[in-house]
C-alpha positions, -999 to 999 in steps of 0.1 A, spaced: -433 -706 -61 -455 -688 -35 -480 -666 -42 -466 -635 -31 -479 -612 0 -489 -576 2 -457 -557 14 -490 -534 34 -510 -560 49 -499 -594 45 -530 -605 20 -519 -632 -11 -519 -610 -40 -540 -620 -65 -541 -610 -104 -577 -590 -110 -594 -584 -138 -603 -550 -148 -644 -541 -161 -647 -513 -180 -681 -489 -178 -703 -513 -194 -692 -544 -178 -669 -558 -201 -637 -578 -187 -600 -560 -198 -566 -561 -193 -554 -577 -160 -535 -561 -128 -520 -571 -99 -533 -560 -67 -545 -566 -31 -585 -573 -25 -579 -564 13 -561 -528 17 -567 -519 -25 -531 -518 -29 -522 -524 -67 -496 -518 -98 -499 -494 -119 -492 -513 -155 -521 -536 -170 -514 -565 -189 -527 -588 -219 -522 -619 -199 -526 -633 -167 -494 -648 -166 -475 -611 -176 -496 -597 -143 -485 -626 -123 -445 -618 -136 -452 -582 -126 -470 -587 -92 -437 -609 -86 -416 -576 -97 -435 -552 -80 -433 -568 -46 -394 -577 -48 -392 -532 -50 -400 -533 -12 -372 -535 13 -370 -571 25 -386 -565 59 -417 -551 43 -421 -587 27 -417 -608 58 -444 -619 75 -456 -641 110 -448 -679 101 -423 -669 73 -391 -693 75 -358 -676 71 -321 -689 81 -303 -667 103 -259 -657 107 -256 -694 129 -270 -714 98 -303 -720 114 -338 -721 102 -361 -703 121 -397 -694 124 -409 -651 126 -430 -649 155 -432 -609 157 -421 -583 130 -419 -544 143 -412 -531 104 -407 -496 117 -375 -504 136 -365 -537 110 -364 -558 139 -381 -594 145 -384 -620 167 -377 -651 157 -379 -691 170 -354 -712 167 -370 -748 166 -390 -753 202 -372 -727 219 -381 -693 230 -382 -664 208 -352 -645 203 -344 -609 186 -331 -603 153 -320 -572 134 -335 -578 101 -300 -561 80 -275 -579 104 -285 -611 115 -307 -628 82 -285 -644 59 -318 -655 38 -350 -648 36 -382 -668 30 -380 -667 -10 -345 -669 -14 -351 -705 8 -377 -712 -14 -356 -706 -50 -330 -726 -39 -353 -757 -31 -352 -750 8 -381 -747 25 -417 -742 11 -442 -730 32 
Protein backbone atom coordinates (compact mmCIF):
# COMPACT_ATOMS: atom_id res chain seq x y z
CA UNK A 1 0.00 0.00 0.00
CA UNK A 2 0.97 3.75 -0.34
CA UNK A 3 2.69 5.57 1.99
CA UNK A 4 0.15 7.75 3.18
CA UNK A 5 0.02 11.79 2.66
CA UNK A 6 -0.27 14.51 5.19
CA UNK A 7 -4.05 15.49 5.25
CA UNK A 8 -2.14 19.46 5.85
CA UNK A 9 0.28 19.54 3.21
CA UNK A 10 0.53 16.75 0.96
CA UNK A 11 4.18 15.46 2.36
CA UNK A 12 4.64 11.21 2.54
CA UNK A 13 4.34 10.63 6.16
CA UNK A 14 7.07 9.07 7.53
CA UNK A 15 7.49 7.02 10.97
CA UNK A 16 10.23 9.20 13.26
CA UNK A 17 12.16 8.25 15.86
CA UNK A 18 12.00 10.11 19.06
CA UNK A 19 15.69 11.22 21.07
CA UNK A 20 15.37 11.89 24.43
CA UNK A 21 17.68 14.77 26.30
CA UNK A 22 20.79 12.87 26.02
CA UNK A 23 20.58 11.67 22.65
CA UNK A 24 19.26 8.39 23.01
CA UNK A 25 16.74 6.90 20.22
CA UNK A 26 12.95 5.96 21.88
CA UNK A 27 9.73 5.03 20.98
CA UNK A 28 8.55 5.81 17.44
CA UNK A 29 5.70 8.32 15.99
CA UNK A 30 4.15 9.17 13.08
CA UNK A 31 4.42 12.46 11.76
CA UNK A 32 5.14 14.99 8.91
CA UNK A 33 8.97 16.41 8.44
CA UNK A 34 7.42 19.31 6.28
CA UNK A 35 4.47 21.27 8.28
CA UNK A 36 5.48 19.16 11.96
CA UNK A 37 2.19 17.65 11.92
CA UNK A 38 2.25 14.41 14.13
CA UNK A 39 0.15 11.74 16.39
CA UNK A 40 -0.03 11.91 19.55
CA UNK A 41 0.62 8.02 20.74
CA UNK A 42 4.32 6.55 20.60
CA UNK A 43 4.94 3.11 19.84
CA UNK A 44 7.47 0.19 20.54
CA UNK A 45 7.69 -0.65 16.87
CA UNK A 46 8.00 0.77 13.72
CA UNK A 47 5.53 -1.28 12.20
CA UNK A 48 2.67 -0.34 15.26
CA UNK A 49 3.56 3.59 14.12
CA UNK A 50 3.14 2.72 10.55
CA UNK A 51 -0.62 0.92 11.63
CA UNK A 52 -1.28 4.19 13.44
CA UNK A 53 -0.05 6.77 10.89
CA UNK A 54 -2.46 4.62 8.55
CA UNK A 55 -5.31 5.22 11.43
CA UNK A 56 -4.65 8.64 12.02
CA UNK A 57 -4.90 9.77 8.49
CA UNK A 58 -8.16 7.75 7.58
CA UNK A 59 -9.86 10.35 10.79
CA UNK A 60 -9.69 13.15 8.11
CA UNK A 61 -12.67 13.76 5.91
CA UNK A 62 -11.90 12.23 2.50
CA UNK A 63 -11.21 15.45 0.66
CA UNK A 64 -8.52 16.36 3.12
CA UNK A 65 -6.68 13.16 1.84
CA UNK A 66 -6.82 13.74 -1.84
CA UNK A 67 -4.28 15.19 -3.55
CA UNK A 68 -3.01 16.60 -7.41
CA UNK A 69 -2.33 13.22 -9.49
CA UNK A 70 -4.47 11.10 -7.08
CA UNK A 71 -6.64 8.54 -9.26
CA UNK A 72 -10.25 8.21 -8.24
CA UNK A 73 -13.46 6.73 -10.25
CA UNK A 74 -16.19 9.00 -10.53
CA UNK A 75 -20.63 8.32 -10.57
CA UNK A 76 -20.11 7.34 -14.77
CA UNK A 77 -17.59 4.50 -13.80
CA UNK A 78 -14.61 6.34 -15.01
CA UNK A 79 -11.08 6.72 -13.71
CA UNK A 80 -9.91 10.04 -13.58
CA UNK A 81 -6.95 12.06 -12.76
CA UNK A 82 -7.29 15.39 -9.79
CA UNK A 83 -5.91 18.23 -11.41
CA UNK A 84 -7.12 20.92 -8.82
CA UNK A 85 -8.56 20.37 -5.21
CA UNK A 86 -10.25 23.73 -3.45
CA UNK A 87 -10.69 21.65 0.12
CA UNK A 88 -12.51 24.53 1.56
CA UNK A 89 -15.56 24.28 -0.73
CA UNK A 90 -15.00 20.00 -1.25
CA UNK A 91 -14.78 20.56 -4.79
CA UNK A 92 -12.18 19.27 -7.56
CA UNK A 93 -11.41 19.24 -10.87
CA UNK A 94 -10.83 16.33 -12.39
CA UNK A 95 -9.47 14.73 -16.02
CA UNK A 96 -11.04 12.25 -17.56
CA UNK A 97 -8.30 10.47 -19.79
CA UNK A 98 -6.91 13.32 -22.44
CA UNK A 99 -9.80 15.55 -22.08
CA UNK A 100 -10.29 18.79 -20.45
CA UNK A 101 -10.77 19.16 -16.85
CA UNK A 102 -14.08 18.97 -15.55
CA UNK A 103 -15.75 19.85 -11.93
CA UNK A 104 -16.55 17.45 -9.31
CA UNK A 105 -18.30 17.76 -5.99
CA UNK A 106 -16.21 15.67 -3.83
CA UNK A 107 -19.69 14.09 -1.57
CA UNK A 108 -21.75 13.68 -4.85
CA UNK A 109 -19.96 12.74 -7.71
CA UNK A 110 -16.78 10.14 -6.30
CA UNK A 111 -17.82 6.78 -6.00
CA UNK A 112 -14.13 5.84 -4.90
CA UNK A 113 -11.27 7.30 -3.89
CA UNK A 114 -7.59 6.72 -4.46
CA UNK A 115 -7.09 4.11 -1.54
CA UNK A 116 -10.25 2.37 -1.82
CA UNK A 117 -8.87 1.79 -5.77
CA UNK A 118 -5.78 0.76 -4.41
CA UNK A 119 -7.37 -1.99 -1.70
CA UNK A 120 -9.21 -3.51 -4.18
CA UNK A 121 -6.23 -4.17 -6.62
CA UNK A 122 -7.20 -1.02 -8.97
CA UNK A 123 -4.92 1.39 -9.59
CA UNK A 124 -1.53 2.06 -7.81
CA UNK A 125 0.06 5.06 -8.15
Amino acid sequence: MKTPKCPLCGTPLKAIRGYDVHGITTDWVAGCYNCFFQSSHFWKTKKACIEDMDRLVSLFPPIMRVWPGDKLQVEDGSICEVINVNKNLAMMDVRRGEGRPVFTIADTHVIRWPWELEQEGGTEQ
